[in-house]
C-alpha positions as CSV (number, residue, x, y, z in Angstrom):
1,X,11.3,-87.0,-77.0
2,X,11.1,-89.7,-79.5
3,X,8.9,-90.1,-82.4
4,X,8.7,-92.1,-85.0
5,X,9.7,-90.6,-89.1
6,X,10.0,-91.0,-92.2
7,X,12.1,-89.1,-95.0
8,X,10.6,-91.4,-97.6
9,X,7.5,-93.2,-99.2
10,X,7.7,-97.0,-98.7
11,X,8.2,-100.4,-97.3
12,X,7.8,-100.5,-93.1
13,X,12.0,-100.2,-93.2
14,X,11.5,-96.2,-94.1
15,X,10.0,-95.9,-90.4
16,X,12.4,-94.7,-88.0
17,X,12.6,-93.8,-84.4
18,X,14.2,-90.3,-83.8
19,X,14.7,-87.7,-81.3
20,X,12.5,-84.8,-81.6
21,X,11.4,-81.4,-79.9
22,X,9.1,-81.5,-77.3
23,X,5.7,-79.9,-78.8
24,X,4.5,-76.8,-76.9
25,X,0.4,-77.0,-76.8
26,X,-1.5,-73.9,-77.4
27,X,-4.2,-72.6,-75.3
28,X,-6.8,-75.2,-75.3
29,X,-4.8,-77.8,-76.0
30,X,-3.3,-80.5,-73.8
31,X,0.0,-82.3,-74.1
32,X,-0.5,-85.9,-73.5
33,X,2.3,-88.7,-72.4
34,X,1.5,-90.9,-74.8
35,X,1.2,-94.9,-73.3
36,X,-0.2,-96.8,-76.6
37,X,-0.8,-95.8,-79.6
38,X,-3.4,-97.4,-82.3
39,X,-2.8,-98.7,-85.6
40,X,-4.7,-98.5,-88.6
41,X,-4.6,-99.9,-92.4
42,X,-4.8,-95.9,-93.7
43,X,-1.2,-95.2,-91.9
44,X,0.4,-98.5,-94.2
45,X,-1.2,-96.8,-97.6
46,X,-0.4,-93.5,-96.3
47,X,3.5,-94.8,-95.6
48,X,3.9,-96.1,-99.1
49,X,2.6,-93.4,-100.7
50,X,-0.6,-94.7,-102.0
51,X,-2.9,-91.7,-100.5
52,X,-1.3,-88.0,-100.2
53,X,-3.3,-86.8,-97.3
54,X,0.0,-85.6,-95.4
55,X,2.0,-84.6,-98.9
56,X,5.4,-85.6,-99.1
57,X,7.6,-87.0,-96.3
58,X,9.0,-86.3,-93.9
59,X,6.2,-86.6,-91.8
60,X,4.8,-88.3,-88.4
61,X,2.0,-90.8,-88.9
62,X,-0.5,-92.0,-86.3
63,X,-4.0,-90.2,-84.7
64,X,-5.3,-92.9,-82.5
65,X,-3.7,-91.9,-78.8
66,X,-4.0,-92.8,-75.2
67,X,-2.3,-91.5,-72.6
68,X,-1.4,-88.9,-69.3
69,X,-2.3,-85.4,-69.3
70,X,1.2,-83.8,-68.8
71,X,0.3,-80.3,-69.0
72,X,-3.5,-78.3,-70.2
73,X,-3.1,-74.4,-70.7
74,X,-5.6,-72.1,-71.0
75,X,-8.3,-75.2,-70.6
76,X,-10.5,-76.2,-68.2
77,X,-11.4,-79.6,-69.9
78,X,-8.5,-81.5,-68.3
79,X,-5.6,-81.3,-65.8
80,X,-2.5,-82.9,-65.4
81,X,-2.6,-86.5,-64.2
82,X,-5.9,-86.9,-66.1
83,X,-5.9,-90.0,-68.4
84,X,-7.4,-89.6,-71.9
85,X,-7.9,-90.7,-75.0
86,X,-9.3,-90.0,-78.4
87,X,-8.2,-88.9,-82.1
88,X,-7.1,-85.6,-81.9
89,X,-7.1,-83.5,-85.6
90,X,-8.1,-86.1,-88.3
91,X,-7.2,-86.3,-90.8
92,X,-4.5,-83.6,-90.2
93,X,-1.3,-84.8,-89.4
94,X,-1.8,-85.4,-85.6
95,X,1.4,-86.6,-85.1
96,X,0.6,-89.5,-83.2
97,X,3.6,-91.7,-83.3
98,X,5.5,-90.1,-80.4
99,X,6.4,-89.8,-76.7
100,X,4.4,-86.6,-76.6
101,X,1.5,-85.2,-78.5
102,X,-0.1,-81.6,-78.4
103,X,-3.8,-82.4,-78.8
104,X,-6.9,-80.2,-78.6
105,X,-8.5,-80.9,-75.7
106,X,-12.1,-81.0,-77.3
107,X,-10.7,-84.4,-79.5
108,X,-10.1,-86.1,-76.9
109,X,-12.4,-87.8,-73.6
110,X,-11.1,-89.3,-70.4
111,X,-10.2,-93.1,-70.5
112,X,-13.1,-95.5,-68.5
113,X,-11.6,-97.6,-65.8
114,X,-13.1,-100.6,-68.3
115,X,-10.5,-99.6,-70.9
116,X,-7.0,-100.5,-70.7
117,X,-4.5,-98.0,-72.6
118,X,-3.8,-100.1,-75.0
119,X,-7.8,-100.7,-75.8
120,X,-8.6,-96.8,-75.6
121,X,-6.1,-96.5,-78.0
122,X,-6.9,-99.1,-80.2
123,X,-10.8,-97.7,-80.5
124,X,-11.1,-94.0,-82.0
125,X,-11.0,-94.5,-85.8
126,X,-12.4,-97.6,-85.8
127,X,-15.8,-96.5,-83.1
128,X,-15.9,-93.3,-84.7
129,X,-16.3,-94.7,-88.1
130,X,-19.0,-97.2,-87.5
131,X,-20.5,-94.8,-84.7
132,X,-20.9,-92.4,-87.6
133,X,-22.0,-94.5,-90.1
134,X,-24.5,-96.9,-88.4
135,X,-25.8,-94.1,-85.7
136,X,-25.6,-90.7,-87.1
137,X,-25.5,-91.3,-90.9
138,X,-28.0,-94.4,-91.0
139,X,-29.9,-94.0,-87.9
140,X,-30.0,-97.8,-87.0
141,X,-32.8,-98.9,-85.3
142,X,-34.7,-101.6,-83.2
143,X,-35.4,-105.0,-86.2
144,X,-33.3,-103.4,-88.5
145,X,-31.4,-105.8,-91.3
146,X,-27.5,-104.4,-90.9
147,X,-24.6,-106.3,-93.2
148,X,-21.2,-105.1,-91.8
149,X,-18.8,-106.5,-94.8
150,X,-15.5,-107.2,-93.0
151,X,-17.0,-108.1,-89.6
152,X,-13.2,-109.3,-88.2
153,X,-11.7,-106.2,-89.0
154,X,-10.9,-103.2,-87.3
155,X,-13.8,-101.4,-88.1
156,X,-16.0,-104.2,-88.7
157,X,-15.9,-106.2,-85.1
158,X,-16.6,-102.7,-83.5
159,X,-19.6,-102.3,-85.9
160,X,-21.1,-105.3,-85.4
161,X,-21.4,-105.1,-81.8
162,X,-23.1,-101.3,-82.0
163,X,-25.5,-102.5,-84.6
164,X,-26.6,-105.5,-81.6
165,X,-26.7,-102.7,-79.2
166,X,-29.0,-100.6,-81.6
167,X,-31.2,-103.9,-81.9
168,X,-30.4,-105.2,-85.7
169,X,-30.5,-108.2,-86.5
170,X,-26.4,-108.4,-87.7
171,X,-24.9,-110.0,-90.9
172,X,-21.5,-109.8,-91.5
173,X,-19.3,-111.2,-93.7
174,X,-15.9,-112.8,-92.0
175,X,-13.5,-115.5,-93.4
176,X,-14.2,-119.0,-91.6
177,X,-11.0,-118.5,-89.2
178,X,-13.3,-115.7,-88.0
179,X,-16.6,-117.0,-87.3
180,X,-16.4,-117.9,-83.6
181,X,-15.2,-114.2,-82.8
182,X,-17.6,-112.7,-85.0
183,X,-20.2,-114.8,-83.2
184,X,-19.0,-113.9,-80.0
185,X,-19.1,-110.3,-80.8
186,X,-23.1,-110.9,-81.6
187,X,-23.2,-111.6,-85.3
188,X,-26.5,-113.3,-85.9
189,X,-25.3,-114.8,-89.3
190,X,-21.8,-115.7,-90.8
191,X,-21.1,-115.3,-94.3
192,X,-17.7,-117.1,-95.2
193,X,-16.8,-114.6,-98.1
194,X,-14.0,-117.4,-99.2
195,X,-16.7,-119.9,-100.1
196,X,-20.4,-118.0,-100.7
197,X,-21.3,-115.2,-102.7
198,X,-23.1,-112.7,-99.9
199,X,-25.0,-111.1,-102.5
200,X,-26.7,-114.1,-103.2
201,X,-26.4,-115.2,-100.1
202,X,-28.5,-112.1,-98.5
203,X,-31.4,-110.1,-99.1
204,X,-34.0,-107.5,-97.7
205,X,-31.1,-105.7,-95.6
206,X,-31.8,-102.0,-94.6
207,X,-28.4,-101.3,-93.6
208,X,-24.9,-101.9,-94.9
209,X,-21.8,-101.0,-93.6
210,X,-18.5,-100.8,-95.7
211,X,-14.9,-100.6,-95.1
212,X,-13.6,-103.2,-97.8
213,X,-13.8,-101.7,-101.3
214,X,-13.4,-103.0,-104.5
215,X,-16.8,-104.1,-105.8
216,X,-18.2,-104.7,-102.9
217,X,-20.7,-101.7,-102.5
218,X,-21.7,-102.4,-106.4
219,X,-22.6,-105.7,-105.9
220,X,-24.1,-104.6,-102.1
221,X,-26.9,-102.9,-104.6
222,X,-28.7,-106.7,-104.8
223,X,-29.0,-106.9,-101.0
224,X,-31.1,-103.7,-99.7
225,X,-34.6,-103.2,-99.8
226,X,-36.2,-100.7,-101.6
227,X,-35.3,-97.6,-99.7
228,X,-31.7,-99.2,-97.9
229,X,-29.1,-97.3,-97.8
230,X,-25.1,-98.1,-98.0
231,X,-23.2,-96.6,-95.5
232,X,-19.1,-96.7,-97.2
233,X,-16.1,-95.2,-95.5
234,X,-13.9,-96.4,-98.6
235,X,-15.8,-95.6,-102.0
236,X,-17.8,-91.9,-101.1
237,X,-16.6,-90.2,-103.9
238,X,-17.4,-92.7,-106.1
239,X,-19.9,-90.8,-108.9
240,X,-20.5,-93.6,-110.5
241,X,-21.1,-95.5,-108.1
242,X,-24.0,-92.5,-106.4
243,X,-25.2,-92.6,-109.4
244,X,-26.3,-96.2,-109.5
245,X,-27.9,-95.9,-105.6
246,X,-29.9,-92.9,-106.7
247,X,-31.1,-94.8,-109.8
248,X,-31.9,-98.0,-107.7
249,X,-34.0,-95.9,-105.0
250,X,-31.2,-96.5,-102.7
251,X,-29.9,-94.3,-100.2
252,X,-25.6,-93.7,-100.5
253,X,-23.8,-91.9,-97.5
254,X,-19.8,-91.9,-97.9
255,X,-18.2,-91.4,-94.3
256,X,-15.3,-89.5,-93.8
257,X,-14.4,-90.0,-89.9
258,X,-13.9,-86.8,-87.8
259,X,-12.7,-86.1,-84.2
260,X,-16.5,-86.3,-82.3
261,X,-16.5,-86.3,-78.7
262,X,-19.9,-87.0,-78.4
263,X,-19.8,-90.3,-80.0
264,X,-16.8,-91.1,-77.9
265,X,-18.4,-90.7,-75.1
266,X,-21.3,-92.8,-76.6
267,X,-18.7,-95.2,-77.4
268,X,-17.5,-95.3,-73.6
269,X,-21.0,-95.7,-72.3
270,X,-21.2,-99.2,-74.6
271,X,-17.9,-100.1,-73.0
272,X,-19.1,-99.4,-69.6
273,X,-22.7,-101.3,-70.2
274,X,-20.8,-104.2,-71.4
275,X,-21.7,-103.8,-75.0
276,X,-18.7,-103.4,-76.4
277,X,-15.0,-104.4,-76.3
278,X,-12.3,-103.7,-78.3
279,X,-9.9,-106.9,-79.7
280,X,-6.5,-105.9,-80.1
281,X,-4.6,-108.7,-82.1
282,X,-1.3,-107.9,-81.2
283,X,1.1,-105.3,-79.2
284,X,4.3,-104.0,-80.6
285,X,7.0,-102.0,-78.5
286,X,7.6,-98.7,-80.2
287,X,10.5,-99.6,-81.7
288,X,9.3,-102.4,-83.5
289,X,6.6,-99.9,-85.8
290,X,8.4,-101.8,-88.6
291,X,6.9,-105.0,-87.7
292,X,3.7,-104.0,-86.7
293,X,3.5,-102.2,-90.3
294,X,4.4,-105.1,-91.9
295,X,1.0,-107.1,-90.2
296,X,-0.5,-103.7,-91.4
297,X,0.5,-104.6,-95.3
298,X,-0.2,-108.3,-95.0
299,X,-4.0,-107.5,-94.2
300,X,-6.7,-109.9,-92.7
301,X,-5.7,-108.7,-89.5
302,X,-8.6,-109.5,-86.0
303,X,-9.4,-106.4,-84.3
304,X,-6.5,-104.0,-84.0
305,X,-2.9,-103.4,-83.4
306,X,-1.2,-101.6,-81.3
307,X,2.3,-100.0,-79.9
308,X,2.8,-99.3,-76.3
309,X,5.2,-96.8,-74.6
């Protein structure tokens, strides 16, 4: 089979299209034909060596899969010719950028009829992050006040359209290029982070969601009402930072995604109702990983990206 290596940190040129054993799944696992895989911002830092979570090369990037049960031993989740989806072992090297991939067969939940491939696999990381954050880790409720900083992004578009589903009233901050598909996705107000301050732009918020960095879960601290609480999949181990929240009265919940297929599933039932679809920017062949990782490192991307097989 092929998949797609690299034997050094870098630039998108250090990715490289190979040929590779087949993997052999163990019992509960499945091996999936993989039909489109999803992209996310982590793989670029994680290519270039800016965050060691797979060690040193070589190794095979990519978790977000969807795809064609080829073969399910010793399981009796799925059987061949099943189609399925999910993000199998994160954040353990999955090794998602290939033909094939051995999965367990708990990760991963079958693909809705309302989800193309290249949708389902565009959707775990992102709808498991702001599943987690907004429903288990914030509990987001009917009237509730929910910023999503980055409401464009991959995470972000995805999170504002749970929050509607939830009942909040949704802010989100989004560049003006982005404010008629923010809108569209059920943003209720539109801060154009280019030209307005949102912390003095917002206040009385219950909820906020974010994936950006930088300063903007310190200066989030102006926003929430007594008793909000920050919800950041990019700053949790910030002490600092806790420290602050606690002394504020604030509530601070870092979120580290894992495989969930409960909130998949939750996350299918939104697609199915009509309360949520995934925007996928742009679709690269597999061989063309290089170019898709370089709109990866230029950032500012809408929704996802994707490679098909």
């Amino acid at each position: 089979m092929r998949v797609i290596t690299q034997h050094t940190l870098g630039a998108p040129e250090v990715l490289t299209v190979v040929d590779a054993p087949e993997p052999r799944p163990l019992p509960t696992e499945v091996l999936v034909r993989v039909r489109a895989i999803g992209l996310n911002p982590l793989e670029a830092r994680l290519r270039a060596g800016e965050f060691p979570l797979l060690g040193r090369p070589p190794f095979v990037l990519g978790w977000d899969i969807s795809g064609v049960v080829e073969d399910a031993p010793g399981t009796w989740r799925f059987r061949p010719g099943d189609e399925v989806f999910g993000m199998p072992l994160f954040p353990r090297a999955a090794n998602g950028y290939a033909e094939l991939v051995a999965a367990p067969a708990l990760h991963l939940v079958r693909r809705p009829a309302a989800l193309s491939h290249v949708e389902a696999a565009a959707l775990p990381i992102v709808g498991l992050t702001a599943w987690q954050g907004l429903v288990d880790l914030a509990g987001v409720g009917e009237g509730d006040r929910v910023l999503v900083h980055g409401g464009g992004g991959g995470v972000g578009h995805v999170a504002i359209q749970i929050a509607k589903a939830l009942g909040a009233h949704v802010i989100t901050t989004a560049s003006a290029g982005k404010r008629e598909f923010v809108e569209g996705l059920g943003a209720d107000e539109v801060i154009d982070y280019t030209s307005a301050d949102f912390a003095g732009a917002v206040r009385d918020v219950d909820v906020v969601l974010d994936t950006i960095g930088g300063d903007t879960a310190e200066r989030s601290l102006k926003v929430l009402r007594p008793g909000g609480h920050l919800v950041t999949a990019v700053a949790e181990e910030d002490t600092g930072l806790i420290a602050a929240y606690e002394a504020a009265g604030l509530r601070f919940s870092g979120i580290a995604v894992d495989p969930d297929p409960v909130a998949l599933r939750g996350l299918v039932g939104l697609v199915e109702e009509g309360g949520l679809r995934v925007h996928v920017q742009e679709t690269f062949p597999f061989e063309r990983v290089a170019d898709a990782h370089r709109l990866l490192d230029d950032g500012h991307l809408q929704g996802k990206l994707a490679l098909t097989l």
